[in-house]
C-alpha positions in Angstrom: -38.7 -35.8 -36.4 -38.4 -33.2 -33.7 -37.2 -29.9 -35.1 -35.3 -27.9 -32.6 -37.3 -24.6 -31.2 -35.3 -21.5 -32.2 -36.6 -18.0 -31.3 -39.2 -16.6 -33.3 -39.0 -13.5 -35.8 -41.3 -11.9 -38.5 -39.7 -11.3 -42.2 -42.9 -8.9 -43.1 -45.9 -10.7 -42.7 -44.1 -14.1 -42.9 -42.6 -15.5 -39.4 -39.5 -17.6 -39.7 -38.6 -19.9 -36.4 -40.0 -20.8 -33.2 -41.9 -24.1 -34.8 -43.4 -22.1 -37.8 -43.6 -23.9 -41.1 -40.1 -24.1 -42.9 -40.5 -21.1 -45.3 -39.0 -21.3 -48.9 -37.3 -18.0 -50.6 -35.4 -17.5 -54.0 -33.5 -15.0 -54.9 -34.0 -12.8 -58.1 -31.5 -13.1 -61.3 -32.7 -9.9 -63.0 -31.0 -6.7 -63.1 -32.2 -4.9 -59.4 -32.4 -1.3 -61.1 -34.6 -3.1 -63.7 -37.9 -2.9 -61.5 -40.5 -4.0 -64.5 -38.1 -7.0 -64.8 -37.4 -7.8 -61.2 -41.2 -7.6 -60.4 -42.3 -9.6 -63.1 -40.1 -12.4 -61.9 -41.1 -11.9 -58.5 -44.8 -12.5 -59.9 -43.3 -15.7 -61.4 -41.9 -16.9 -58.2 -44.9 -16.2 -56.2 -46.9 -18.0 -58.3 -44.9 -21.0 -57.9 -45.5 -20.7 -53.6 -42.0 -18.7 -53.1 -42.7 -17.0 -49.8 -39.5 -14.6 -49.4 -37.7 -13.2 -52.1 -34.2 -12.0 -52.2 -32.6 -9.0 -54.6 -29.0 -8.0 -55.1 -28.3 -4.4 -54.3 -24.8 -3.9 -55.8 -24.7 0.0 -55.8 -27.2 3.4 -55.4 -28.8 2.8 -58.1 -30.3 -0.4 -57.2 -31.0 0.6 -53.8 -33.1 3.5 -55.0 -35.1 0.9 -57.6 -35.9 -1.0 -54.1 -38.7 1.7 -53.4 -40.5 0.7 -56.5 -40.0 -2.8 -56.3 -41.6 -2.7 -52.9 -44.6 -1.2 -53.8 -45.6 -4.2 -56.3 -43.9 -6.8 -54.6 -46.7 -9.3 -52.9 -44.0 -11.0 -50.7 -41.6 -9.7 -47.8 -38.5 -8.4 -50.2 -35.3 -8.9 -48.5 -31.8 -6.7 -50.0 -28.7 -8.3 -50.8 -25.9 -5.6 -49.0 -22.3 -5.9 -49.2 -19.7 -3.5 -47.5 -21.6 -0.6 -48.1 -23.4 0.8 -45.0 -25.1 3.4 -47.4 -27.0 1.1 -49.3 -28.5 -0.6 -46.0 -29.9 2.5 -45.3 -31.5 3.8 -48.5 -32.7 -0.3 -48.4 -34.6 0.4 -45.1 -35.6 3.8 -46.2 -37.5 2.2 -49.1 -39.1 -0.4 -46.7 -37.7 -3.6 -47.4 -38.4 -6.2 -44.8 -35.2 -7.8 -44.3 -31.6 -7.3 -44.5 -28.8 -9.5 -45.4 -25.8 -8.1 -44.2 -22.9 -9.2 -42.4 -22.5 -6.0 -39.7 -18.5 -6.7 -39.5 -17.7 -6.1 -43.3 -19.6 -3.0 -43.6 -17.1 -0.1 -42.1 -16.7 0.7 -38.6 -18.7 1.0 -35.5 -20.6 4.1 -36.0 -22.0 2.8 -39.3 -22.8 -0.5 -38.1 -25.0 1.6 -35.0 -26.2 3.7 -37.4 -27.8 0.4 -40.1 -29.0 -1.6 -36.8 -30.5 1.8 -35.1 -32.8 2.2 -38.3 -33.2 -1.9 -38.8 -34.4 -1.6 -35.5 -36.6 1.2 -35.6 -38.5 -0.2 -38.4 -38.4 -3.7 -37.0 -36.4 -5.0 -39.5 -34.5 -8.2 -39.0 -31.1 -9.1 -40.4 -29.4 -12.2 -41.4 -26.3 -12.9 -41.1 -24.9 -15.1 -44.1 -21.3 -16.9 -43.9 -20.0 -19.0 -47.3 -17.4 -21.0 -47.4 -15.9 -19.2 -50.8 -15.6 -15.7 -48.7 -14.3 -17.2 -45.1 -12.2 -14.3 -43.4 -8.3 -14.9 -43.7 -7.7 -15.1 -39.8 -10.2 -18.2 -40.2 -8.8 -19.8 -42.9 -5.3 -19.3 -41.2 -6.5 -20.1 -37.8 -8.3 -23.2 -38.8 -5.7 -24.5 -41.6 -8.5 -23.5 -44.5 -12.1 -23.6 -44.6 -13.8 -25.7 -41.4 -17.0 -26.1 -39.7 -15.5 -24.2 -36.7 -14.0 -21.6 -38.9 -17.6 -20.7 -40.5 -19.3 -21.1 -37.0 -16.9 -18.4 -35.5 -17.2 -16.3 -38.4 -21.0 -15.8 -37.9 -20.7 -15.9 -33.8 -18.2 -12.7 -34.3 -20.9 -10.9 -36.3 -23.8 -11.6 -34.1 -21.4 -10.3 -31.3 -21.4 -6.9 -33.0 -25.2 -7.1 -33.3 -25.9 -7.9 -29.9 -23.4 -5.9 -27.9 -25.9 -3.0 -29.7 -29.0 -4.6 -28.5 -30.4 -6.1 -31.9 -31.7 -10.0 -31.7 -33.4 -9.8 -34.6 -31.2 -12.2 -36.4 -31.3 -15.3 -38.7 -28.3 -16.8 -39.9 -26.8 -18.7 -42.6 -23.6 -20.7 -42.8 -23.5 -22.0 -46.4 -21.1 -24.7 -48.2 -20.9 -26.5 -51.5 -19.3 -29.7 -49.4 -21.8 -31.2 -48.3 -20.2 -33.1 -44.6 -18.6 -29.3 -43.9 -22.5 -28.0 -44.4 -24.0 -30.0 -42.3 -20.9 -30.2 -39.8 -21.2 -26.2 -39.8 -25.2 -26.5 -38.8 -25.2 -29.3 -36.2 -22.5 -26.8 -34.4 -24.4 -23.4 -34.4 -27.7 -25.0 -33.7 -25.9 -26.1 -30.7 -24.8 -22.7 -30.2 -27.7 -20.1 -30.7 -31.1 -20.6 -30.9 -31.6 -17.8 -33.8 -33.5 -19.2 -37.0 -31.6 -20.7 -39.2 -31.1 -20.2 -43.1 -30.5 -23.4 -44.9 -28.9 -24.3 -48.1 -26.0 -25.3 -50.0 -24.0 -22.8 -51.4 -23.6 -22.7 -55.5 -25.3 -25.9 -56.0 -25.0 -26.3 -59.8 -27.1 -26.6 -62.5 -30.7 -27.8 -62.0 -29.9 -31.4 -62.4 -26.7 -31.9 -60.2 -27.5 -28.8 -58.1 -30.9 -30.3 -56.8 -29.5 -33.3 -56.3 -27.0 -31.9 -53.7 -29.5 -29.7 -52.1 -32.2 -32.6 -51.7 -28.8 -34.4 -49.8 -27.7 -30.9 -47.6 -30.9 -29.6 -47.1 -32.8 -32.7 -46.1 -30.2 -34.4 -43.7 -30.3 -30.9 -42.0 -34.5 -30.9 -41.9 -34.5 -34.7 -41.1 -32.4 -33.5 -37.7 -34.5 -30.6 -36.8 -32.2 -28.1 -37.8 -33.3 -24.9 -40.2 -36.1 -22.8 -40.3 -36.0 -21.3 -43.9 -34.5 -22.7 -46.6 -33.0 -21.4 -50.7 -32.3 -23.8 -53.2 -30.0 -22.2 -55.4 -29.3 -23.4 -58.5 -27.6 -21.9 -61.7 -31.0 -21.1 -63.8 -34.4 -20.3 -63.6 -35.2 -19.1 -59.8 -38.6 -20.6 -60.2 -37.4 -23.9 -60.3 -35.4 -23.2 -57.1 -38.9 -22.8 -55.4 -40.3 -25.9 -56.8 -37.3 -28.2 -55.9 -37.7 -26.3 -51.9 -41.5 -27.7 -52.0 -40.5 -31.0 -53.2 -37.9 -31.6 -50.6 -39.8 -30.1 -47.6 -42.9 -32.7 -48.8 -40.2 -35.7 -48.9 -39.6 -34.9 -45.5 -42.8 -34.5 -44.2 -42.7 -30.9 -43.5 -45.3 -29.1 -46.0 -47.9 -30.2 -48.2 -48.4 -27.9 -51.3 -49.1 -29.3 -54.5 -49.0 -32.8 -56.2 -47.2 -35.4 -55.6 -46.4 -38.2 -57.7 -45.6 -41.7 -56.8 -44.1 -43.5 -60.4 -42.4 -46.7 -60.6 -39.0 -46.8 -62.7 -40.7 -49.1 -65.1 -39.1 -52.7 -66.2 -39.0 -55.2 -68.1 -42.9 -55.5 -67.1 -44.0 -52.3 -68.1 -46.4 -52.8 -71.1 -47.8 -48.7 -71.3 -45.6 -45.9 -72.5 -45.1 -45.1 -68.4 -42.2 -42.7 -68.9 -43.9 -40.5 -71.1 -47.1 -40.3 -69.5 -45.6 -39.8 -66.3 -43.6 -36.9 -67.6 -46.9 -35.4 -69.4 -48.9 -35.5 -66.3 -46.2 -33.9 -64.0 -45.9 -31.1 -66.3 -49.9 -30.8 -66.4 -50.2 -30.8 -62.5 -47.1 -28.8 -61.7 -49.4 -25.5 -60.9 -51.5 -27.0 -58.6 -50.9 -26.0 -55.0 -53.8 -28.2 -53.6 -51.9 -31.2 -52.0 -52.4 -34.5 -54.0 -50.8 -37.7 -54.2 -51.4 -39.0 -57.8 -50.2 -42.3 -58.4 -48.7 -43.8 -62.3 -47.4 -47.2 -62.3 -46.7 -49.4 -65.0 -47.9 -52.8 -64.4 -49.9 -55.3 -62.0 -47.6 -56.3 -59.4 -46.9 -53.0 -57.8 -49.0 -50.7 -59.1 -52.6 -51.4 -58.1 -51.5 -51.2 -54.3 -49.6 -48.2 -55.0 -52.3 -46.6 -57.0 -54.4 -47.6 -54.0 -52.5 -45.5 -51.7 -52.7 -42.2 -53.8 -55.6 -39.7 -54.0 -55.9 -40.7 -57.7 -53.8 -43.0 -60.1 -53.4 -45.5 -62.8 -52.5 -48.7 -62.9 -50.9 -50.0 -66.6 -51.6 -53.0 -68.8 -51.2 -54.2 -72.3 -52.4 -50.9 -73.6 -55.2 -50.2 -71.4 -54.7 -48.7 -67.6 -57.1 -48.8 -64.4 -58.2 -45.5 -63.2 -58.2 -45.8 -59.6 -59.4 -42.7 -56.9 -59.3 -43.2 -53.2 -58.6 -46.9 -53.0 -61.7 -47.6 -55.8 -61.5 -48.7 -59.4 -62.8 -45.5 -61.5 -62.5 -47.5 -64.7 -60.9 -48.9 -67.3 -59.3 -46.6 -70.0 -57.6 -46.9 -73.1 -53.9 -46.2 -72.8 -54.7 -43.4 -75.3 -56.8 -41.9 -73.1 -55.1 -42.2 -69.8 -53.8 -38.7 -69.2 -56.5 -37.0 -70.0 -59.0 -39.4 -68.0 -56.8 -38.5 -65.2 -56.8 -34.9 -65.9 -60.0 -34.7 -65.9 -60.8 -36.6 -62.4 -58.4 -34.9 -61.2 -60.0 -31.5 -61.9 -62.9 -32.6 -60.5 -61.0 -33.2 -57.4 -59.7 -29.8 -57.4 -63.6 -28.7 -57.6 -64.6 -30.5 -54.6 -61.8 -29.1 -52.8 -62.3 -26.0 -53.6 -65.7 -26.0 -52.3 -65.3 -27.9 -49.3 -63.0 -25.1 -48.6 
């Protein structure tokens, strides 16, 4: 695949474009002025390899709790702003690393001057995010409704504003819950700009149906080059958002962190309780951030040369699996003892790892 080079920025300590790894952010679901909560989420997410974190800063209040927040956050924090220019300052006063804020819906020129002059001062970039669901009315009129082109010249108007004062310090986002209008909308301003690009779809759903659509959006739009940070966001637990990020970015060859498990869909074959050990294990393994391909197949005709193939596996028969690790037969185990055989060799992986490292 050969991603498309887009200029290079730093988001805190974390730099987004210009051929560095696709990053993966979340956005917090607590209450902002709630800074015990919103950390202790934070702590969650970072835990599960979220690199960016986002937090809505609906009024004063909130935008005050951002200095505390800051001080035990352990990733770059990014604030939420809408329409208010004051709240993008007290944001940057309390040091957050990055702005999301659309400089054309925030009042007029001297208070757009007056947020970029202090972005800028403190080296703070700001991303410009266009949905679908809030499309400016001369768009949807000019365009017959909401349109690739229509969300394309939305964001190009607001990185006028942003240029015309000097400020290139700019990712932007142009998100959809249609998936053919997402990836229409992409494939157009990559053409455009070479600014990093936030990816995602846009109100995804639940965490079922909504990772579904965002494996589709967001990997097409990897799988062409295009986007150098990325938010799953799904309706529930933010934490899950990071995991699902990590999955598709490893389906598509673009980061290794964690397992990976390669798991037939069992038939008529299958003579070991696969779907259940299968489930056990991922749930056992899901904390790991060592990469590992760990292998669980059900039967004889496709599973030894799969299990083959992985770091460490198992291989099914009637009641009894073969423990397999780097192409070798471990053992054989009792299917009552399968997971935690596994388990255990694959702690012992984690070991040697660790120490090699």
């Amino acid at each position: 695949m050969q991603k498309k080079l887009t200029r290079q920025i730093k988001v805190g300590d974390v730099t987004v474009g210009g051929g560095a790894p696709v990053s993966v952010q979340s956005m917090t679901n607590t209450d902002t002025r709630d800074v015990k909560a919103t950390i202790g989420q934070i702590e969650r997410l970072l835990q599960a390899g979220c690199e960016i974190i986002r937090v809505a800063v609906p009024d004063m209040e909130a935008a005050e709790a951002l200095a505390g927040i800051k001080k035990e956050c352990p990733i770059p924090l990014i604030a939420d702003i809408h329409f208010d220019y004051k709240l993008a300052l007290k944001a940057i006063a309390n040091r957050v690393d990055g702005l999301r804020l659309n400089p054309g819906n925030i009042g007029d020129t001297s208070k757009v001057r007056e947020v970029v002059k202090a972005a800028k001062d403190k080296g703070i970039p700001i991303r410009i995010g266009v949905n679908a669901g809030s499309l400016h009315k001369s768009q949807l009129e000019k365009y017959g409704g909401v349109t690739a082109e229509g969300l394309v010249e939305s964001a190009l108007e607001h990185v006028t504003i942003l240029e015309e004062l000097d400020f290139y310090d700019i990712k932007i986002s142009l998100k959809a819950f249609e998936i053919p209008l997402l990836l229409e909308a992409y494939r157009m301003i990559s053409g455009k700009v070479d600014y990093p690009l936030h990816i995602g779809v846009t109100e995804a759903g639940t965490p079922w149906a909504g990772t579904i659509r965002s494996a589709v959006g967001i990997g097409a739009l990897l799988s062409e080059g295009i986007g150098d940070t990325l938010r799953v966001s799904l309706t529930g637990d933010p934490v899950e958002e990071v995991r699902v990020g990590y999955e598709i970015l490893k389906a598509v060859g673009l980061r290794k962190r964690g397992p990976v498990i390669v798991s037939c869909p069992t038939c008529g074959r299958t003579e070991i309780e696969l779907i259940k050990i299968a489930e056990q294990v991922e749930r056992k393994i899901q904390h790991l951030t060592i990469p590992l391909k760990v292998a669980i197949m059900g039967c004889v005709v496709n599973g030894p040369g799969e299990a083959r193939e992985a770091d460490i596996g198992i291989a099914g028969g009637r009641g009894v699996g073969l423990l397999f690790k780097k192409g070798q037969v471990i053992r054989k185990v009792p299917e009552a003892s399968l997971i935690d055989e596994l388990l255990k060799e694959i702690n012992l992986m984690m070991q040697e790892q660790e120490k090699e490292s």
